[in-house]
Gaussian input, Z-matrix of N, CA and C with variables (Angstrom, degrees):
# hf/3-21g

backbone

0 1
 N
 C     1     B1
 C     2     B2     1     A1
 N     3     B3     2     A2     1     D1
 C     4     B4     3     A3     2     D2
 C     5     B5     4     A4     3     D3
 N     6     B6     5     A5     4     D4
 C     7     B7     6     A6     5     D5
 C     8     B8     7     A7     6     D6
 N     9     B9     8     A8     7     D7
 C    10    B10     9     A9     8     D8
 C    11    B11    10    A10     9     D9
 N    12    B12    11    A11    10    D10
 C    13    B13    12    A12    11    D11
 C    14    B14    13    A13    12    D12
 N    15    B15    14    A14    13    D13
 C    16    B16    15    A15    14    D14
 C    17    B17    16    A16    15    D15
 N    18    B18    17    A17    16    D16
 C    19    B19    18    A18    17    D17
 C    20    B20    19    A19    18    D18
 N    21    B21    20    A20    19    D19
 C    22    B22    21    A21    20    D20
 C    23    B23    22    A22    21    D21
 N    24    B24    23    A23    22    D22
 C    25    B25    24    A24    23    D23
 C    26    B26    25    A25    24    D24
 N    27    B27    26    A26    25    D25
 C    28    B28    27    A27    26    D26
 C    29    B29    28    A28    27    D27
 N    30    B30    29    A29    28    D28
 C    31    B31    30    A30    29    D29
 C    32    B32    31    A31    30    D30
 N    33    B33    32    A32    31    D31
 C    34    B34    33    A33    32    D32
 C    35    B35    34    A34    33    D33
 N    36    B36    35    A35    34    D34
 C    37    B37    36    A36    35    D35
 C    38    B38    37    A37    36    D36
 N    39    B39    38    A38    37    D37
 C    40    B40    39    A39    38    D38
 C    41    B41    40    A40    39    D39
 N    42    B42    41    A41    40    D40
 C    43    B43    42    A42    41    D41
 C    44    B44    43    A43    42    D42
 N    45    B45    44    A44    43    D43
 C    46    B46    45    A45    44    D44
 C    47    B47    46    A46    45    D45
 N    48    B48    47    A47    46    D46
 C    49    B49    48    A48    47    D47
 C    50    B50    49    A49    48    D48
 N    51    B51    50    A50    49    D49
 C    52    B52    51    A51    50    D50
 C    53    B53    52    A52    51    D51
 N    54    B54    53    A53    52    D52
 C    55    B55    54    A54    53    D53
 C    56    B56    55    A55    54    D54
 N    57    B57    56    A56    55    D55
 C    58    B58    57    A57    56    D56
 C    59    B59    58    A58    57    D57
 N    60    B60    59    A59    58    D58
 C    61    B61    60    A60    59    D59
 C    62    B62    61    A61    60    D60
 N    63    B63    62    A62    61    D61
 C    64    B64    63    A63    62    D62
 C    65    B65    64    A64    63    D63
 N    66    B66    65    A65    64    D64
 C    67    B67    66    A66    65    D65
 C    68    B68    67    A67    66    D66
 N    69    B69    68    A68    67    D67
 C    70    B70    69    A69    68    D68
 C    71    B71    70    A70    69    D69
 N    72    B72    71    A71    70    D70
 C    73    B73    72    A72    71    D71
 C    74    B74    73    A73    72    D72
 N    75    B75    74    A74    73    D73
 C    76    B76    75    A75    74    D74
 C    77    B77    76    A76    75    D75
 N    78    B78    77    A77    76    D76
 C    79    B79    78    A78    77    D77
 C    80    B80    79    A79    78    D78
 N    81    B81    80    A80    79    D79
 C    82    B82    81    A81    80    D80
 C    83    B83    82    A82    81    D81
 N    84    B84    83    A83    82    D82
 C    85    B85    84    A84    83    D83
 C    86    B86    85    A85    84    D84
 N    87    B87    86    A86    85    D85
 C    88    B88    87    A87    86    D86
 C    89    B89    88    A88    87    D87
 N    90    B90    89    A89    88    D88
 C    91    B91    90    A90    89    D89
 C    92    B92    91    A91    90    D90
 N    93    B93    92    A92    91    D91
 C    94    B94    93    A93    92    D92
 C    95    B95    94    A94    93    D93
 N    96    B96    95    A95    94    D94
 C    97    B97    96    A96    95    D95
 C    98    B98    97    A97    96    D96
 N    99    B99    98    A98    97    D97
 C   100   B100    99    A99    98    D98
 C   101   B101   100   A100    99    D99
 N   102   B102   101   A101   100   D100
 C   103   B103   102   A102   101   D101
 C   104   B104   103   A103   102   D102
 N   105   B105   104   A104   103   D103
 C   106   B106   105   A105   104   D104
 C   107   B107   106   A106   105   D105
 N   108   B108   107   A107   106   D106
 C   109   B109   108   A108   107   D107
 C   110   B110   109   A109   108   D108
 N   111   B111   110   A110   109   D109
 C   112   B112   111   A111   110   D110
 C   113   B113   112   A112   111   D111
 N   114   B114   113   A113   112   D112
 C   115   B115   114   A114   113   D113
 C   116   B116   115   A115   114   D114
 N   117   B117   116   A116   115   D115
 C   118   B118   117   A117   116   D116
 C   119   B119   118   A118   117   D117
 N   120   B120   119   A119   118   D118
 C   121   B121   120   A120   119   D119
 C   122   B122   121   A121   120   D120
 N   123   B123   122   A122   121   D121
 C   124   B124   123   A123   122   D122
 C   125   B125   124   A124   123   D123
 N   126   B126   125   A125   124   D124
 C   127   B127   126   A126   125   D125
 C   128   B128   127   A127   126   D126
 N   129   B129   128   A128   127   D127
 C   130   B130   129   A129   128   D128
 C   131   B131   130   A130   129   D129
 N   132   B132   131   A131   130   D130
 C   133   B133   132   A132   131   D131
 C   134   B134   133   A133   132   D132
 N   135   B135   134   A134   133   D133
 C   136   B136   135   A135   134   D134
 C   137   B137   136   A136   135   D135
 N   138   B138   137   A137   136   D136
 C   139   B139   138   A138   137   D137
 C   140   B140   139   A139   138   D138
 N   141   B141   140   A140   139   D139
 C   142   B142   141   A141   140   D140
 C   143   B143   142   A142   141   D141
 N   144   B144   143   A143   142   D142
 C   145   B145   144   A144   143   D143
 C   146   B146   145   A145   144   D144
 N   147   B147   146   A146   145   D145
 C   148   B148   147   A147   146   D146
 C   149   B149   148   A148   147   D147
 N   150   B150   149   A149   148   D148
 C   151   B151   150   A150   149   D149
 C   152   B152   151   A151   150   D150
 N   153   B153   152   A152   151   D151
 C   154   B154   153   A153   152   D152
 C   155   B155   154   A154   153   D153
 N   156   B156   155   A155   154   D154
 C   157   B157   156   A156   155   D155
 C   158   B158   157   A157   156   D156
 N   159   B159   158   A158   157   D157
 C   160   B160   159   A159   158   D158
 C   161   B161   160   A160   159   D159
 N   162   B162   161   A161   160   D160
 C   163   B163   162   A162   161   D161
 C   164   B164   163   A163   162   D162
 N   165   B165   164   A164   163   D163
 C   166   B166   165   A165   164   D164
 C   167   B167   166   A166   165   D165
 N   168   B168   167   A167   166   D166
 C   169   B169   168   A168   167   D167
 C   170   B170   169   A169   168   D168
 N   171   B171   170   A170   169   D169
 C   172   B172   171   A171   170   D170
 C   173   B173   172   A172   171   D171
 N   174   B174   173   A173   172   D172
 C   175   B175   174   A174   173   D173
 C   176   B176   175   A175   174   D174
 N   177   B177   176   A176   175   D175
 C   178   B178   177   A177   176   D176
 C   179   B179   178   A178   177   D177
 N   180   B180   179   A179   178   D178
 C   181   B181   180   A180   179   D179
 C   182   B182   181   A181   180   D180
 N   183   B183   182   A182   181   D181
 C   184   B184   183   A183   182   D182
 C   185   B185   184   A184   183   D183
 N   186   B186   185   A185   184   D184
 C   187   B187   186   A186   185   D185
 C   188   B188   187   A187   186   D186
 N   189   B189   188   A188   187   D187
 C   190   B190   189   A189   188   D188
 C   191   B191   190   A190   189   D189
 N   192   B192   191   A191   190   D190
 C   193   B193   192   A192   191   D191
 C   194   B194   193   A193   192   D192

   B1=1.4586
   B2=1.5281
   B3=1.5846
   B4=1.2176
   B5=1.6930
   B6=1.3999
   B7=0.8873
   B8=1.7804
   B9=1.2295
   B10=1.7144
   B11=1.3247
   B12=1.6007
   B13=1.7559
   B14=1.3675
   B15=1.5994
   B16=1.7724
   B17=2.0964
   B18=1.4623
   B19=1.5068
   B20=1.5881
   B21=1.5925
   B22=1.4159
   B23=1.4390
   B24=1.3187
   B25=1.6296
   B26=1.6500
   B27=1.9964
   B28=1.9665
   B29=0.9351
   B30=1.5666
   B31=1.3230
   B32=1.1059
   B33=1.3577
   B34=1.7318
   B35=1.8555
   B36=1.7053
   B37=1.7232
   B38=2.0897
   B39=1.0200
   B40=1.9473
   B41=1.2536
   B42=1.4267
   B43=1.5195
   B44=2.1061
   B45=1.2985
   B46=1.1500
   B47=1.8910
   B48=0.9549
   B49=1.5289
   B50=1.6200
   B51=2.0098
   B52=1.7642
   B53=1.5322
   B54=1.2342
   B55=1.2698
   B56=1.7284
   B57=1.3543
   B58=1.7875
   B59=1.9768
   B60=1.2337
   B61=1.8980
   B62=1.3907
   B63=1.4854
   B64=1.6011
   B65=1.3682
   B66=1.2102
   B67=1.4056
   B68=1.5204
   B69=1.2829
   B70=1.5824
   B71=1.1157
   B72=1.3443
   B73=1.9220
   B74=1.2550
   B75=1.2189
   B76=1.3949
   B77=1.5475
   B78=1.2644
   B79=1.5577
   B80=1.6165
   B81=1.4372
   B82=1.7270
   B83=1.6471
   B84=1.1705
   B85=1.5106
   B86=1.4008
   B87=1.2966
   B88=1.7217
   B89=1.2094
   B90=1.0415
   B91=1.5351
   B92=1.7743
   B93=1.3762
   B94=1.0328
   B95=1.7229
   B96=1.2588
   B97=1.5000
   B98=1.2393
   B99=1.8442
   B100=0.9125
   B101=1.6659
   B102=0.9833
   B103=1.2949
   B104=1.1325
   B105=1.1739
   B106=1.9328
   B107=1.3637
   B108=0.6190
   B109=1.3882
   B110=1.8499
   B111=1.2648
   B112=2.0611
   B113=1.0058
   B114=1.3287
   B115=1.2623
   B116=1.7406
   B117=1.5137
   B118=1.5078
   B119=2.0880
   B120=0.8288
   B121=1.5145
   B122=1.9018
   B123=1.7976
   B124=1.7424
   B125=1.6763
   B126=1.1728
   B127=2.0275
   B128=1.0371
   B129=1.5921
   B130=1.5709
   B131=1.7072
   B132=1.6220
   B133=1.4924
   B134=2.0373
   B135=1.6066
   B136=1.1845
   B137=1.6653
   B138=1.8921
   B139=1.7146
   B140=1.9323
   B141=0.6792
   B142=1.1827
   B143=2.0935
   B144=1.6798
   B145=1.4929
   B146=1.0182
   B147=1.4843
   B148=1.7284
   B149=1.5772
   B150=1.9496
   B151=1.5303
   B152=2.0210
   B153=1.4805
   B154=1.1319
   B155=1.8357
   B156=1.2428
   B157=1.9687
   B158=1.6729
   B159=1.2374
   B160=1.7079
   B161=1.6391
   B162=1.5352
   B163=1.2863
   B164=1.5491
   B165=1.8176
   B166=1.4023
   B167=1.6066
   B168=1.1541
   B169=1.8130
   B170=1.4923
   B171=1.2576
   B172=1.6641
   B173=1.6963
   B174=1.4734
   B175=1.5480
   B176=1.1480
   B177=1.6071
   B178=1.3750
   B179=1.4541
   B180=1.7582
   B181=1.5076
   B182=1.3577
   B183=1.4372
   B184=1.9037
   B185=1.8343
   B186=1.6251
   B187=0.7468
   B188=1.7432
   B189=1.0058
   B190=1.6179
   B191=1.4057
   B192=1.4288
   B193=1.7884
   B194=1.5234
   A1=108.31
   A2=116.92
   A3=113.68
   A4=101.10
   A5=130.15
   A6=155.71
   A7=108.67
   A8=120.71
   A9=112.28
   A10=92.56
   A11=88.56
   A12=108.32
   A13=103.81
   A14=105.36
   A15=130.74
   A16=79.12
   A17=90.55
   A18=120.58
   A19=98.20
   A20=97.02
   A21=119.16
   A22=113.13
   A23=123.70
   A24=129.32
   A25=96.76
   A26=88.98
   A27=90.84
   A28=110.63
   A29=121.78
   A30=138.50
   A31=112.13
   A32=125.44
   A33=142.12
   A34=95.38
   A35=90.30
   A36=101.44
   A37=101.80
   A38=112.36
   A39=89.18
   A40=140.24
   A41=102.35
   A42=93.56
   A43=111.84
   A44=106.09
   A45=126.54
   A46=135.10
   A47=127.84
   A48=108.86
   A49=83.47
   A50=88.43
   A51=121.30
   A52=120.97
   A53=96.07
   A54=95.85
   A55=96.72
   A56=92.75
   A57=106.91
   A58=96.28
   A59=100.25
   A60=111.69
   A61=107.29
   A62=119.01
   A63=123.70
   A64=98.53
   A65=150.05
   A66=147.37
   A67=112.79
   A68=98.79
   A69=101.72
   A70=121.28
   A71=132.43
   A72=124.97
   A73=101.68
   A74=130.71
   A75=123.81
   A76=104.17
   A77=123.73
   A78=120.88
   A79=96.87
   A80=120.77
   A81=115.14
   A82=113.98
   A83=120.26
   A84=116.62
   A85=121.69
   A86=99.54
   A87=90.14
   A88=113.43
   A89=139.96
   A90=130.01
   A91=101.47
   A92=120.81
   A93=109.80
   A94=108.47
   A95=122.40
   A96=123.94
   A97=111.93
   A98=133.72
   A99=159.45
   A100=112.73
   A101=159.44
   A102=144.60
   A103=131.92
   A104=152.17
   A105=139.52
   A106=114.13
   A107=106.26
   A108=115.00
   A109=133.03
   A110=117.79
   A111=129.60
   A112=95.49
   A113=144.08
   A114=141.63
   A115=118.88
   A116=108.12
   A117=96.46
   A118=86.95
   A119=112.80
   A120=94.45
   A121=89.26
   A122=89.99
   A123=97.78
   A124=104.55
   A125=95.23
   A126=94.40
   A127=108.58
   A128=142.11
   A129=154.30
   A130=93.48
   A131=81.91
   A132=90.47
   A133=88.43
   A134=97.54
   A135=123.07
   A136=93.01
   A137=99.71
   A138=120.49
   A139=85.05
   A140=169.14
   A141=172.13
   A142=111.83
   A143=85.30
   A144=96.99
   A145=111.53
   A146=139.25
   A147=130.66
   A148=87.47
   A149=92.19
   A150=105.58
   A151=76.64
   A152=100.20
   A153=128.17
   A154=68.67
   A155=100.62
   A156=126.13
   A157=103.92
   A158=99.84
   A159=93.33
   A160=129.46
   A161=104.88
   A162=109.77
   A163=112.44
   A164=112.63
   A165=108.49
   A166=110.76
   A167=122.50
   A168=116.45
   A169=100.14
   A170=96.18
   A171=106.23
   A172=111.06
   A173=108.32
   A174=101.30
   A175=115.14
   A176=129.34
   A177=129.32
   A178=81.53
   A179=92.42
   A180=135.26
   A181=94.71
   A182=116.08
   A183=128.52
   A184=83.42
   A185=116.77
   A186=104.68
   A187=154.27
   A188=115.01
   A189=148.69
   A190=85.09
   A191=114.33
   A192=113.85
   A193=117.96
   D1=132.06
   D2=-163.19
   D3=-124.99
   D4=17.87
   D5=-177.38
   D6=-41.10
   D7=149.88
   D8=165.55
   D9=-167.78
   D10=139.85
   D11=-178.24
   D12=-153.69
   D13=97.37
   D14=-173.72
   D15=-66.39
   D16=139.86
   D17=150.62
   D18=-148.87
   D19=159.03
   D20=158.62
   D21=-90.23
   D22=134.91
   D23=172.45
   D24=-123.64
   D25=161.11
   D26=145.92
   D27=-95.40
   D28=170.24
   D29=139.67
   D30=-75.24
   D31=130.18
   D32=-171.65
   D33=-122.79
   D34=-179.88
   D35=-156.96
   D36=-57.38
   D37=-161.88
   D38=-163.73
   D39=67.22
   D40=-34.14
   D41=-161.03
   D42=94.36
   D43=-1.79
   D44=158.87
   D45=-27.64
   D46=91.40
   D47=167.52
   D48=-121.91
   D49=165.70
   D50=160.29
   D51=-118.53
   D52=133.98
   D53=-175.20
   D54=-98.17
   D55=142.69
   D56=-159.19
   D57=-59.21
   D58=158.23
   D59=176.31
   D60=-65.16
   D61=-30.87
   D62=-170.55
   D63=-84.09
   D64=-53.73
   D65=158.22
   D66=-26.33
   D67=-71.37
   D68=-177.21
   D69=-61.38
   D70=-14.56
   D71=159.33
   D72=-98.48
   D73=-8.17
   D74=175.12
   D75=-82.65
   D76=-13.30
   D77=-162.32
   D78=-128.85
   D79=-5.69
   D80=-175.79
   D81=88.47
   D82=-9.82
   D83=-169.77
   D84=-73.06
   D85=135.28
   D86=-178.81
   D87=-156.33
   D88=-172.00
   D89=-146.02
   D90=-83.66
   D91=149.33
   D92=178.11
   D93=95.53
   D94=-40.01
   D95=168.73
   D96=-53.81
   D97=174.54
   D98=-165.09
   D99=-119.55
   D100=102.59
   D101=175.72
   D102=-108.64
   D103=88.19
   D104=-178.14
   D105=-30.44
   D106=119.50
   D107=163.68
   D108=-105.25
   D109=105.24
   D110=178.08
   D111=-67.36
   D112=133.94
   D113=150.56
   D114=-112.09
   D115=136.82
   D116=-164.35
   D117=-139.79
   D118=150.41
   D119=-175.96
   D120=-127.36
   D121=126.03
   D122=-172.24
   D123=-113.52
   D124=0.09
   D125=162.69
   D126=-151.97
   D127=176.07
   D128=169.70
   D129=-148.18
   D130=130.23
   D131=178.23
   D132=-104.21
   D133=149.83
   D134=-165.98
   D135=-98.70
   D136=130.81
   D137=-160.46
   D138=-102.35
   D139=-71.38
   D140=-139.70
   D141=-152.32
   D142=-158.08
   D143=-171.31
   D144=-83.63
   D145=152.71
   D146=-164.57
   D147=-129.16
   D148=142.27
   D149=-145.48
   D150=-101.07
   D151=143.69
   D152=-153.01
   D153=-81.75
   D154=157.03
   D155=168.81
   D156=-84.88
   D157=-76.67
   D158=-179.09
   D159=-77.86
   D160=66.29
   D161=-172.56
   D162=-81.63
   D163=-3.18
   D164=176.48
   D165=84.76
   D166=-0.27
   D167=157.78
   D168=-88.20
   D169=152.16
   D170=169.67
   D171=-92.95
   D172=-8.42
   D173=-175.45
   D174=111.68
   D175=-30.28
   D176=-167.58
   D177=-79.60
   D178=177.32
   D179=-162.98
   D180=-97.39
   D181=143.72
   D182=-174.78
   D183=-66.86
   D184=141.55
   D185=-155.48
   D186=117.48
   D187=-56.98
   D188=-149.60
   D189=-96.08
   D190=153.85
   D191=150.36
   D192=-116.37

């Protein structure tokens, strides 16, 4: 079976995705099967505050010349 049916999922805690119930009887899958998986990542959810680029250090060590 050479079949392909793009959905979008999340990733949940694990490292986790589901593939929706309507897919999976629409496609035969069921526990115990094997599946390929494309992976394309179409959002990133943001974990904290994102450190600004031009904060004006050059990088050296307090100190350093």
């Amino acid at each position: 079976m050479d079949e392909e049916m793009p959905f979008i999922a999340e990733v949940i805690k694990g490292g986790r995705l589901t593939i929706p119930e309507e897919i999976r009887k629409l496609m035969r899958i069921n526990e115990g099967n094997y599946v390929l998986i494309k992976l394309k990542v179409v959002s990133r959810k943001r974990l904290g505050p994102r450190k600004s680029k031009g904060n004006g250090h050059s990088g050296a060590k307090n100190g350093s010349t």
